[in-house]
KEDO-78148 format. One record per residue (C-alpha): x, y, z negated. Coordinates in Angstrom, 2 decimals. Layout:
! KEDO-78148
[[X; Y; Z]],
...
! end
This chain:
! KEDO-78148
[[-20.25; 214.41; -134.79]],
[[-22.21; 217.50; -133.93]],
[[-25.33; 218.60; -135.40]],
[[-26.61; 219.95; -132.13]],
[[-26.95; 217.41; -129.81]],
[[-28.85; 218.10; -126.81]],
[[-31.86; 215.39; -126.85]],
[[-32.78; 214.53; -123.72]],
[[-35.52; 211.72; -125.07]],
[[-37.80; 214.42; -126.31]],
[[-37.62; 212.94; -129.47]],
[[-38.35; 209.56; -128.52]],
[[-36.98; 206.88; -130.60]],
[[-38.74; 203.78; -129.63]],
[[-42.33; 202.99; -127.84]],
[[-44.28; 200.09; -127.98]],
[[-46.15; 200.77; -124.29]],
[[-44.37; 198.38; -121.89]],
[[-45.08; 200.49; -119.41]],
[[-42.88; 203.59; -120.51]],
[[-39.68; 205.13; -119.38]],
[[-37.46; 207.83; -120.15]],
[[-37.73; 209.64; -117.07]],
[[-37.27; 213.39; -117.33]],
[[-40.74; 214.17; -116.53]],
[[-40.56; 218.12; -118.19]],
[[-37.66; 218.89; -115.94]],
[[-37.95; 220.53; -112.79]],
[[-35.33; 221.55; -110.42]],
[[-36.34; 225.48; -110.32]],
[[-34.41; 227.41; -107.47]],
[[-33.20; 230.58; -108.20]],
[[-35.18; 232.79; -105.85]],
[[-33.85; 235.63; -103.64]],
[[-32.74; 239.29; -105.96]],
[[-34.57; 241.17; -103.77]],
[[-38.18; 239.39; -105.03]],
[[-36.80; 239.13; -108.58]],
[[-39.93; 240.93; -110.92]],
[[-37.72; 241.52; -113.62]],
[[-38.94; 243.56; -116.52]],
[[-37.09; 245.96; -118.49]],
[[-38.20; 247.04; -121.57]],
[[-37.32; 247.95; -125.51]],
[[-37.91; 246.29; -128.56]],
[[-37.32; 246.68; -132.03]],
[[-39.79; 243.95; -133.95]],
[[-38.00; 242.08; -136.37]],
[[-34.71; 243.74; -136.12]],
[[-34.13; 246.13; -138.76]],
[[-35.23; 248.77; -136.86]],
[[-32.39; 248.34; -134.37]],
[[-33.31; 248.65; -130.44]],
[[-32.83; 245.57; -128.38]],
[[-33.46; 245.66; -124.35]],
[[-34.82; 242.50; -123.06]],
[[-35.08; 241.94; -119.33]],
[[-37.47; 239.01; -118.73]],
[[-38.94; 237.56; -115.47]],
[[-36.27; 235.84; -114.28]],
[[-37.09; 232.74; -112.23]],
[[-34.42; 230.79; -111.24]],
[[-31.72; 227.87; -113.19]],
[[-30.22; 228.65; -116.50]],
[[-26.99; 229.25; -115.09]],
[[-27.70; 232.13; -113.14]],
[[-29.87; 233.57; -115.74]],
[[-26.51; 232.99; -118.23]],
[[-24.40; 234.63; -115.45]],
[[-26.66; 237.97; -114.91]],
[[-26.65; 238.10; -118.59]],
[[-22.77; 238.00; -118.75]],
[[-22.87; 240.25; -116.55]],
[[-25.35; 242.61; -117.82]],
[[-23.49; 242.62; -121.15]],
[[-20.18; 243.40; -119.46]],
[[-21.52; 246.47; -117.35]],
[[-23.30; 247.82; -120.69]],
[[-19.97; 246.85; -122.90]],
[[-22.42; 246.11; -125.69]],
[[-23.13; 242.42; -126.95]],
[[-25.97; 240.39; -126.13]],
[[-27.71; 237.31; -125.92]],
[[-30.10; 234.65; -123.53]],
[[-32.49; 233.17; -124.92]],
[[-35.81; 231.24; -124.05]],
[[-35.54; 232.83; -120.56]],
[[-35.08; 236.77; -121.96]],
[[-31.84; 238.70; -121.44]],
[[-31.29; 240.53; -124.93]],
[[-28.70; 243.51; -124.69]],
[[-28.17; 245.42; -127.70]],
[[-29.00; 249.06; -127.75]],
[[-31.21; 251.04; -126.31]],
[[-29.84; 250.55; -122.44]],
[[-33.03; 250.87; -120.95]],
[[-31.83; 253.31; -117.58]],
[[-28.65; 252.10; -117.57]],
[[-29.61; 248.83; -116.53]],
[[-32.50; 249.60; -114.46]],
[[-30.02; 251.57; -112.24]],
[[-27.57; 248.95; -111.99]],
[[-30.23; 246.19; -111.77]],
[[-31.58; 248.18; -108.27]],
[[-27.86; 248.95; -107.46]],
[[-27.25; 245.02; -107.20]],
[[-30.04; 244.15; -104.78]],
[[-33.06; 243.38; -107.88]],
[[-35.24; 245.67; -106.14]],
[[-38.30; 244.58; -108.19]],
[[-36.75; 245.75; -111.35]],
[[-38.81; 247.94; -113.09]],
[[-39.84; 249.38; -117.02]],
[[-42.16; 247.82; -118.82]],
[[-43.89; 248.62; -121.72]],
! end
């Protein structure tokens, strides 16, 4: 058996209120909106990391999938390893102008450098 199960209860076990149910009331069917009013954010960090530069893109609104997808893809156009998590695109390296080039180049027209 696998330690990581995905729980869809929330933690939930048992409940004594007769009136509850195990709906999925935290889930929301978010549509991925159009590239072109994407406000992604590109931007550098190295908190936490040795000292190493990560570039996180954040500000994607859309499903999971497509976020996994543009980070896939991301990673490939960079050939550098990466990550998604909690919503942020983590590409290692400092790839800051690459990607805001490409990012443009593929219709994200919001794209932009933060801070």
């Amino acid at each position: 058996m696998s330690k990581k199960q995905s729980d869809k209860k929330g933690g939930i076990v048992y409940s004594t209120d007769p009136t509850f149910s195990f709906e999925d009331e935290g889930v929301n069917d978010v549509q991925t909106i159009d590239k072109k009013d994407q406000p992604l954010i590109i931007k550098i960090d190295r908190k936490q990391r040795a000292g190493k530069a990560v570039t996180l893109i954040e500000g994607f609104i859309g499903k999971e999938e497509d976020l996994e997808a543009l980070g896939k893809d991301l990673k490939t156009h960079c050939g550098t390893g990466g990550s998604v998590k909690d919503g942020i695109i983590l590409i290692q390296g400092d790839q800051i102008e690459k990607l805001c080039t490409y990012l443009q180049k593929k219709g994200f027209l919001k794209a932009r450098k933060g801070r």
